[in-house]
C-alpha positions as CSV (number, residue, x, y, z in Angstrom):
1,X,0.0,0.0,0.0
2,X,1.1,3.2,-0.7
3,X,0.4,6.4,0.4
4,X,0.5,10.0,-1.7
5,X,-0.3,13.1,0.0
6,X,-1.0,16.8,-1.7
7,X,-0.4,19.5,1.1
8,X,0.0,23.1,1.2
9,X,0.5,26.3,2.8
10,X,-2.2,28.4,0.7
11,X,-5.4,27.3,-1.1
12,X,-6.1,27.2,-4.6
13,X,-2.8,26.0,-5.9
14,X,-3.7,22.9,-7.6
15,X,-3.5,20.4,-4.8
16,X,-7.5,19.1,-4.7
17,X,-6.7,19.3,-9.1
18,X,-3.7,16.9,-8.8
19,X,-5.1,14.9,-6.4
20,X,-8.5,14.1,-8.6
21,X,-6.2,13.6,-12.0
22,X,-4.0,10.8,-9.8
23,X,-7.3,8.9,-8.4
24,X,-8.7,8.6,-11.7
25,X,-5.1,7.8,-13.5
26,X,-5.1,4.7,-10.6
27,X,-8.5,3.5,-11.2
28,X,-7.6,3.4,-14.6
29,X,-4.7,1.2,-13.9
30,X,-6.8,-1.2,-11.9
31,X,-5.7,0.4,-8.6
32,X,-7.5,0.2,-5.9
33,X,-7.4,3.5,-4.4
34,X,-9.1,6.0,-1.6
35,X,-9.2,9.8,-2.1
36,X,-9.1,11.1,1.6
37,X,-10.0,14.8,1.4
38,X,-8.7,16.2,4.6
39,X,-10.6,19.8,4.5
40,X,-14.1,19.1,5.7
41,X,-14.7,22.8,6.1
42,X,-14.3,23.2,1.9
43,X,-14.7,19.1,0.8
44,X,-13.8,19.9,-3.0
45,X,-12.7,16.3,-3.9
46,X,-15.4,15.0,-2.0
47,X,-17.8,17.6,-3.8
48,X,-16.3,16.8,-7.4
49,X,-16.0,12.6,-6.5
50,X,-20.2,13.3,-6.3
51,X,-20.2,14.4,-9.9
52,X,-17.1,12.0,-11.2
53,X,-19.7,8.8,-8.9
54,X,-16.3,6.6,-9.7
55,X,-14.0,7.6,-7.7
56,X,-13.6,6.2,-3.9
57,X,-13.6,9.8,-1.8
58,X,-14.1,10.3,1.7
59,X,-14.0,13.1,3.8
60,X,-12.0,13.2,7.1
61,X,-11.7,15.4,9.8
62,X,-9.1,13.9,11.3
63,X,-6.0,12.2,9.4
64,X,-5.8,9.6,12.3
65,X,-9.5,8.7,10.6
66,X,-7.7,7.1,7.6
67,X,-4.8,4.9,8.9
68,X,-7.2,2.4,9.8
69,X,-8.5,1.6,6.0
70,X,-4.5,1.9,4.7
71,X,-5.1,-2.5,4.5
72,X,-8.0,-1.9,2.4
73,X,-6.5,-0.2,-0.9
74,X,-3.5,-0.2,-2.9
75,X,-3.3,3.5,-3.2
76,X,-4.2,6.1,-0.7
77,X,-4.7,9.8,-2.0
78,X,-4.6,12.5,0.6
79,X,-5.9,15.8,-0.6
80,X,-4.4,17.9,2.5
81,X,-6.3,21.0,4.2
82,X,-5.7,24.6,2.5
83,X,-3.6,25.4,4.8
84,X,-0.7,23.4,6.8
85,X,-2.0,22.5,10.6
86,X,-1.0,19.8,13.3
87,X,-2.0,16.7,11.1
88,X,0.4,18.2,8.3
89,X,3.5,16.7,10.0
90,X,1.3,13.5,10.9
91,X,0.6,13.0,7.0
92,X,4.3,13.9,6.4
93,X,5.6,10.6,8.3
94,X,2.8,8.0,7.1
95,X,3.1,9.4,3.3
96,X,5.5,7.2,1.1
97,X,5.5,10.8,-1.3
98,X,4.8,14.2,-0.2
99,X,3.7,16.9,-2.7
100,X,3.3,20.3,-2.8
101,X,2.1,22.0,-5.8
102,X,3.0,25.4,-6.2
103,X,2.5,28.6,-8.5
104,X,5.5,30.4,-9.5
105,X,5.2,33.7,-7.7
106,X,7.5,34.8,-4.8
107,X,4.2,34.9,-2.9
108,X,3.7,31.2,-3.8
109,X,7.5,30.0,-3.6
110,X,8.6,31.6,-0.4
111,X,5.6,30.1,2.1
112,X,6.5,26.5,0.2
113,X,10.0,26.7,0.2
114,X,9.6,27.1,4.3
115,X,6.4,24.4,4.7
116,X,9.0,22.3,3.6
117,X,11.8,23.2,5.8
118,X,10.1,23.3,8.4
119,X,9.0,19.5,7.7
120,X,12.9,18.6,7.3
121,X,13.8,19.8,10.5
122,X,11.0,17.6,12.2
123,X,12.5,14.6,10.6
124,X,11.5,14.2,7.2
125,X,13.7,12.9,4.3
126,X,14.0,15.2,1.2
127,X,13.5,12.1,-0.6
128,X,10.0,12.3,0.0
129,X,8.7,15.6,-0.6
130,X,8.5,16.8,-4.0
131,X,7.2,20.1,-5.7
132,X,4.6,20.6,-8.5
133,X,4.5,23.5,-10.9
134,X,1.0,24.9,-11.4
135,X,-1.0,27.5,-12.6
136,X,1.9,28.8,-15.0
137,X,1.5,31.4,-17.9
138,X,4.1,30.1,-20.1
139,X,7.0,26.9,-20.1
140,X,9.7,29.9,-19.9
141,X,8.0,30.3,-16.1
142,X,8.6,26.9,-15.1
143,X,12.1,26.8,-16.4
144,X,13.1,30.1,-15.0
145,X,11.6,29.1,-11.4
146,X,13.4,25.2,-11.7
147,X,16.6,27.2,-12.6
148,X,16.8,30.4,-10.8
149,X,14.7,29.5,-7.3
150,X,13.6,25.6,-6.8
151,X,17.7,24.8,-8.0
152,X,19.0,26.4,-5.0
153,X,17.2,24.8,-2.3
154,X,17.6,20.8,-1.2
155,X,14.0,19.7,-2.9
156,X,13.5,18.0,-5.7
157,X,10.9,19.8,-8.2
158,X,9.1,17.6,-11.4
159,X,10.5,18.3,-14.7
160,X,6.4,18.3,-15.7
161,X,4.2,20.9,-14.7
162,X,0.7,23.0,-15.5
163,X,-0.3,25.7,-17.1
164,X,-3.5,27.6,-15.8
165,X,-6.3,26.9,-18.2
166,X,-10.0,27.3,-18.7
167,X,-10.4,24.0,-20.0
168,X,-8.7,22.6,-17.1
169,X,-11.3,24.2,-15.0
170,X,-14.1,23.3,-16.9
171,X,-13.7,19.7,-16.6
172,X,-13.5,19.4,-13.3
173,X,-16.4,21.2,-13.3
174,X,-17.9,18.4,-15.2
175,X,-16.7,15.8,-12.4
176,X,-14.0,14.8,-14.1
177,X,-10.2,14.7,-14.4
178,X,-7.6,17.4,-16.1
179,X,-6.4,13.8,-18.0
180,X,-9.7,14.0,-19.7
181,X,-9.9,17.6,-21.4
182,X,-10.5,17.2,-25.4
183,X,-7.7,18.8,-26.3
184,X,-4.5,16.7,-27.1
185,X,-1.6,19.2,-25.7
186,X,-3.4,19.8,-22.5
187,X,-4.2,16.4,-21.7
188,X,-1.1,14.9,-22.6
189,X,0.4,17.5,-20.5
190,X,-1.3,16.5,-17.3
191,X,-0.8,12.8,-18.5
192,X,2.3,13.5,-18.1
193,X,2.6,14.6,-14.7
194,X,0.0,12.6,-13.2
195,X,2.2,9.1,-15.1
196,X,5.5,10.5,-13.1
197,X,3.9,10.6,-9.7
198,X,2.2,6.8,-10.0
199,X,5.6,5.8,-11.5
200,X,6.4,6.0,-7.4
201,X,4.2,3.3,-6.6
């Protein structure tokens, strides 16, 4: 069993987004997997998992909730709260991956850079946590945040990232994925992405 949790230190940054595209990329795959949306106060995978009606989500409002179903499933998804709290560290040491999507403002980075610091000096391995590009305006941005911000600190950051799109809004809207958007580039982009994080389990 593995588990893959999506945390962060602002809201709307992608994390409930990536977390949807992975449980549907695992179903696909035959995996059996839970999405555990940790934010009862918002609920926005649990929300879209109503419209979707095929993906596994539950809502939790504590983490220590979910430990107890880890025999149960191959794959457990956490979509964290909108904000890092005292079951952010908890998730930290059961998560095989940690992820934190991020935009590519200093506004964005700065906050991120220090959730996970602050997660390194409690104990966790760099090897685990991971950072996500999103919302970008152009490839240039994600090459010139990699090179001249991400590069200098100890995490590692995915060579695939996304851009902020309409369509990519609009299908969730429909209940389902950002895999699943009709147009080729976009979808092969978050393909992509989503492939490289289950290429960890």
């Amino acid at each position: 069993m593995t588990i893959i949790a999506f945390i962060s230190q602002k809201g709307g940054v992608g994390k409930s987004t990536l977390s949807q595209a992975l449980a549907v990329e695992a179903k696909k795959q035959k995996i059996s997997v839970l999405l555990a949306d940790c934010d009862p106060q918002q609920s926005t995978s649990y929300e879209w998992s109503k419209l979707n009606k095929k993906i596994n989500c539950q809502v939790f409002n504590s983490v220590k909730e979910i430990w107890s179903l880890s025999s149960q499933y191959d794959l457990i998804i956490i979509d964290g709260p909108a904000r890092t709290s005292a079951g952010t560290l908890e998730i930290a040491k059961k998560a095989d991956l940690l992820i934190q999507p991020t935009g590519a403002s200093r506004a964005d980075l700065i906050p991120a850079v220090k959730e996970f610091n602050a997660l390194k000096k409690a104990g966790i391995p760099n090897k685990k946590l991971l950072f996500v590009l999103t919302r970008l305006s152009t490839p240039a941005e994600a090459k010139a945040v990699q090179q001249q911000y991400l590069k200098k600190t100890d995490y590692a950051c995915s060579p695939f990232y996304l851009m902020e799109k309409a369509s990519y809004k609009q299908i969730q809207n429909e209940g389902k994925s950002i895999t699943q958007t009709k147009y080729k580039g976009l979808t092969k982009q978050a393909k992509e992405l989503v492939s490289s994080l289950l290429d960890y389990l």
